[in-house]
Residue, then its C-alpha position, 0 to 999 in steps of 0.5 A: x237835562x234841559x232841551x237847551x243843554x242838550x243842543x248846547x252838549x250836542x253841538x259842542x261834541x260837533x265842535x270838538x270833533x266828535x260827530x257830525x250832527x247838529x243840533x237846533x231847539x223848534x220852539x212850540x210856543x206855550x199851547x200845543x195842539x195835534x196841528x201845531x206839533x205835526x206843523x213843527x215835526x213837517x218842518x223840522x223833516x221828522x222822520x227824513x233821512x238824516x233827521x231825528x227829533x227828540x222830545x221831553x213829555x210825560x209817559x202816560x198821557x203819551x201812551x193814553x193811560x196811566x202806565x207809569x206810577x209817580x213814585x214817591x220818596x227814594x223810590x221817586x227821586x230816583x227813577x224818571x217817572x212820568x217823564x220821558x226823553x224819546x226820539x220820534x222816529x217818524x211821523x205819518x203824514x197822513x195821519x188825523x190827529x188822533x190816528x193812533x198811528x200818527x207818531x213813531x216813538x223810539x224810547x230812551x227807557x221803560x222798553x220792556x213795558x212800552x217796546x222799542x219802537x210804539x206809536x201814539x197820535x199827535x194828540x196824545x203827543x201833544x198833549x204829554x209834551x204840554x202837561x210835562x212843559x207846566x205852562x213853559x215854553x213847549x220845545x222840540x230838539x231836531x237833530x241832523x246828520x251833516x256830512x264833514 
């Protein structure tokens, strides 16, 4: 699913009842940068007591080597691949861009290999969610817990 479509499930469940959590698109624009991406994740309150981001972006350039295989025939076009859907949990504000600590990634899938919780610089982040963009818009979805 696309960033757009998972705001668009997100908020209906929200609608109908279901939860109490919004959600929002932080548009990055098309040239993402470990500056532009700590800016978003400070605004967007990453990490803050309520708020969640997720992410779309390519595994292997997040985790800085080549970790995953792009597989082809069946195989391919039934895995994920490079890409990835995480949350990041966190980011340290303290961080350079390329502190290796810089980004807290909770992973949807490949927990064996990469562990629930691993973190990346904002470089590296930056850099899997522009090459997974391919020359579109970069985006982040921010989700907030909302009291009723």
């Amino acid at each position: 699913a696309s960033p757009d479509k998972i705001v668009e499930m997100s908020n209906q469940l929200r609608r109908d009842g279901l939860t109490t959590v919004t959600a929002h698109i932080k548009a990055l624009g098309n040239r993402l940068t470990a500056r532009s991406l700590k800016k978003a994740l400070e605004e967007s309150k990453c990490g803050k007591p309520g708020v969640v981001v997720m992410v779309s972006y390519d595994f292997n350039e997040a985790y800085g080597a080549p970790m995953l295989k792009k597989e082809k025939g069946e195989a391919g076009a039934l895995s994920h691949g490079v890409h990835s859907w995480s949350l990041i949990a966190a980011m340290n504000e303290s961080a350079d861009a390329d502190d290796a600590d810089g980004v807290i990634i909770s992973p949807a899938h490949n927990v064996i290999l990469a562990g629930r919780l691993w973190t990346t610089s904002l470089t590296n982040m930056a850099k899997a969610i522009h090459t997974l963009a391919n020359g579109s818009l970069c985006k982040l979805v921010v989700l907030k817990a909302c009291q009723n």
